[in-house]
C-alpha positions in Angstrom: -15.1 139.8 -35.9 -15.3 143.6 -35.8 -18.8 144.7 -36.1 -19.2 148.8 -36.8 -22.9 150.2 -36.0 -24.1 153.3 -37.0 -27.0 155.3 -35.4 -28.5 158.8 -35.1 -29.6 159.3 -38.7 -32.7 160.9 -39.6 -34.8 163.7 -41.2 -34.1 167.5 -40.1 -34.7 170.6 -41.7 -32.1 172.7 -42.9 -30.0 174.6 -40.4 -30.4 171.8 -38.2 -28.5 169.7 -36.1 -27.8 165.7 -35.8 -25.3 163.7 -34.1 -24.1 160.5 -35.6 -22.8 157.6 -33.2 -20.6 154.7 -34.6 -19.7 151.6 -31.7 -17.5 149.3 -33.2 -17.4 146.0 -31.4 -15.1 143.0 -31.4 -12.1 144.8 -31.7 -8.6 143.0 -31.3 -5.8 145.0 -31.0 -6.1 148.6 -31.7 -8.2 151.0 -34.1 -5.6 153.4 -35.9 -8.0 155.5 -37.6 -11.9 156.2 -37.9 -13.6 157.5 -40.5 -16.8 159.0 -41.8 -17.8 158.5 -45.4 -20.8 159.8 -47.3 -22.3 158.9 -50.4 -25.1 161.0 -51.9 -27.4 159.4 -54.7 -25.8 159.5 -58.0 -22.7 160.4 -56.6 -19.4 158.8 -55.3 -18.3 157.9 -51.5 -16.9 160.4 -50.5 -14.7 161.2 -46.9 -16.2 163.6 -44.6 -14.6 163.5 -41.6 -11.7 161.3 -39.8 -9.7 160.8 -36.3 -6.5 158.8 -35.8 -5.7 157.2 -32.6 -3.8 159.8 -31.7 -7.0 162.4 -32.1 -5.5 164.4 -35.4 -8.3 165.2 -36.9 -9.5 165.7 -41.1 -12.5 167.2 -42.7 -13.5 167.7 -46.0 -13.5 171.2 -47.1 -17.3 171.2 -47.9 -18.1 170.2 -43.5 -15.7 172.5 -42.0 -16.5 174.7 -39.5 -20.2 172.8 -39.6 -19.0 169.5 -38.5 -17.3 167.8 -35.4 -15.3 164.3 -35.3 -14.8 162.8 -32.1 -14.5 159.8 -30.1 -14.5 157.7 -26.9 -11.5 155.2 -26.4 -13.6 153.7 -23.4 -16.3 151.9 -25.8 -14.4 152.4 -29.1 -17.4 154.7 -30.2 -16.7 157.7 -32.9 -19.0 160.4 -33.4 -19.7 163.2 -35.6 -21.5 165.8 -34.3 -23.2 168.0 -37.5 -24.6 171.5 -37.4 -26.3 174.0 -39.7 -27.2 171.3 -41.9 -27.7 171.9 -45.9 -29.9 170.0 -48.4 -26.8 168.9 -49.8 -25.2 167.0 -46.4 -28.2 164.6 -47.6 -26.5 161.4 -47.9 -26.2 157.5 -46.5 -23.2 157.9 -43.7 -21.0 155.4 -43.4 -18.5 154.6 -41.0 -15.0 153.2 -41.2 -12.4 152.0 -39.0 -9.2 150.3 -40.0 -7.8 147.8 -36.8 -5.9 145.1 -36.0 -3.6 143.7 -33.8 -0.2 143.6 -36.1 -1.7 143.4 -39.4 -4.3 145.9 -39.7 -8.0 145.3 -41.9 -10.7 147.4 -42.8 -14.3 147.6 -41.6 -17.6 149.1 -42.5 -20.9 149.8 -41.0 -24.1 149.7 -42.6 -24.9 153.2 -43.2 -26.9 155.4 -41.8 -29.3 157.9 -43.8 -29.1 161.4 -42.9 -31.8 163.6 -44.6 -32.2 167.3 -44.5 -35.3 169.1 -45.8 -37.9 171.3 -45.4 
C-alpha cells in the first residue's frame, strides 16, 4: 500500500520561506507524476505545482517564479520549496502521486497546513 507523508508546514510571516517534503512509501512499480495541491478555506483544490518522472515540470500561474518542485528518485521524496510567501499561499498542502506497476492508481497524503501571517 502506497503511503504519501507530508511535512514542513507551518506559520511564517509574509515574504517568508518554507520547504515542503512529501516521502511516499510502498511504492510498486513506478511514480509517473507528483503533484502539489492546495486548498484554501472556502475555496476549491486547486494544483500548485507538479513533476513527471521524467522531471517536466508545471506551476500554476499564481506560484511562478516564487515556487520550486523537485524531487529525489533515491527515496521517492518530492518537494516544493516556497519563497516570498503571501497571506494568500495560506492553505492545507496536499500531495499527490499517481503509480503503479502496469495499471497506474492515485494516492494522497494527509495535508499539510501552511500558514503565512504577520
Amino acid at each position: 500500500q502506497v503511503q504519501l507523508v507530508e511535512s514542513g508546514g507551518g506559520l511564517v510571516q509574509p515574504g517568508g520561506s518554507l520547504r515542503l517534503s512529501c516521502a511516499a512509501s510502498g511504492v510498486r512499480g513506478s511514480i509517473r507524476i507528483m503533484t502539489w495541491y492546495r486548498q484554501a478555506p472556502g475555496k476549491e483544490r486547486e494544483l500548485v505545482a507538479s513533476i513527471t518522472r521524467g522531471e517536466t515540470t508545471n506551476y500554476a500561474d499564481s506560484v511562478k517564479g516564487r515556487f520550486t518542485i523537485s524531487k529525489d528518485n533515491t527515496n521517492n521524496t518530492v518537494y516544493l520549496q516556497m519563497n516570498s510567501l503571501k497571506p494568500e499561499d495560506t492553505a492545507v498542502y496536499y500531495c499527490y502521486a499517481e503509480a503503479g506497476v502496469i495499471i497506474t492508481r492515485d494516492y494522497w497524503g494527509q495535508g499539510t497546513q501552511v500558514t503565512v501571517s504577520s
